[in-house]
C-alpha positions as CSV (number, residue, x, y, z in Angstrom):
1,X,2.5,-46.3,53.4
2,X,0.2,-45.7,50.4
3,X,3.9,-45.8,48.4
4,X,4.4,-49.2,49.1
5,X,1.1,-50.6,48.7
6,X,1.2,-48.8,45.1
7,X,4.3,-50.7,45.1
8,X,2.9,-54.3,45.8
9,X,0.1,-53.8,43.6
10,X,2.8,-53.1,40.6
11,X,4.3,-55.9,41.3
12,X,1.3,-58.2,41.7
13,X,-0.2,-56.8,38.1
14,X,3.6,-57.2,36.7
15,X,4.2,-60.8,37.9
16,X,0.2,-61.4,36.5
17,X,1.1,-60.2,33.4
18,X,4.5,-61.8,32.7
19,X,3.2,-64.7,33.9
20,X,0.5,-65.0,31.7
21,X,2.7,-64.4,28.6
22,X,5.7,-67.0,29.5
23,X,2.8,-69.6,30.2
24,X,3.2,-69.9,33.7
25,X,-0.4,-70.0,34.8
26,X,-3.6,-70.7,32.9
27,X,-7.1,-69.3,33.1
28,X,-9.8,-71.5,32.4
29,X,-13.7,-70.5,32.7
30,X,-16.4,-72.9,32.9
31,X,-20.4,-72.8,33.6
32,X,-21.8,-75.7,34.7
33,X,-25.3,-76.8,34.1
34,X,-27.0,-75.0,36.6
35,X,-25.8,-71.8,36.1
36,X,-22.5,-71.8,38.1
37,X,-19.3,-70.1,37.0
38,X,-16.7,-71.8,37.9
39,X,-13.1,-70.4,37.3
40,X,-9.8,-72.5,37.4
41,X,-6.0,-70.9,37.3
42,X,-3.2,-74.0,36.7
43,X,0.6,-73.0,37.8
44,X,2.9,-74.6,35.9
45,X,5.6,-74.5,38.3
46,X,7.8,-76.7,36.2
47,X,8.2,-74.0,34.0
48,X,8.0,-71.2,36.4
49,X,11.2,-73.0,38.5
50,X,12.8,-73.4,35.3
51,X,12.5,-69.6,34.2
52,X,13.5,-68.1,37.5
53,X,16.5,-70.5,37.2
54,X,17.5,-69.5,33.5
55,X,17.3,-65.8,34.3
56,X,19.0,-66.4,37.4
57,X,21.9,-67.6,35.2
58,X,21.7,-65.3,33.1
59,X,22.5,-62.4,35.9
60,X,25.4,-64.0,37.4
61,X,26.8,-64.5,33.8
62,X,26.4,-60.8,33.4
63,X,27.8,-59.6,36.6
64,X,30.7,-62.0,36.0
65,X,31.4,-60.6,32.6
66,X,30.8,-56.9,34.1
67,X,33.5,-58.0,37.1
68,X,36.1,-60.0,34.5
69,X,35.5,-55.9,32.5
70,X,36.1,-54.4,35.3
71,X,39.5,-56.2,36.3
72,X,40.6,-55.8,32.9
73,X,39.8,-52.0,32.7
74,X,42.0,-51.8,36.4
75,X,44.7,-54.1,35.5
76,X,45.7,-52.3,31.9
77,X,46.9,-49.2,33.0
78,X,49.3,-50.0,35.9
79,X,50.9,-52.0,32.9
80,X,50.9,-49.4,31.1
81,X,52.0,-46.9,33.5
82,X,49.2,-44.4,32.8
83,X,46.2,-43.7,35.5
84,X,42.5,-45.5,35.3
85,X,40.2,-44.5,32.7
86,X,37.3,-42.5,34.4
């Protein structure tokens, strides 16, 4: 039990941190007049849709290229004749 919650609160301070840095949220801290502190986070889900979309491109493009490898790798040595390269 205590693994997983150390394994939320990794991933809550990773996604905070990524975040931050690719501009996907803003902090913004204010006082008012009488004393108040007021503090605002903006998501910019426009850009955070648009990441998560990019990098999930950018996966499939790599596990096809890893599968088209793989083929090759199996494919050229029954032409050859010899066994699979281990």
């Amino acid at each position: 039990m205590r693994n997983l919650l150390a394994l939320a609160a990794f991933c809550v301070i990773t996604f905070a941190t990524v975040g931050y840095f690719q501009g996907w949220y803003s902090l913004k801290a204010n006082i008012s007049t009488d004393g108040n502190r007021n503090l605002n986070i903006d998501f910019n889900t426009k850009k955070i849709t648009s990441d998560i979309g990019k990098g999930t491109e950018f996966v499939q493009e790599k596990i096809k290229t890893i599968e088209e490898n793989e083929k090759k790798n199996v494919k050229a040595p029954e032409e050859s004749g010899s066994a699979p390269k281990r």
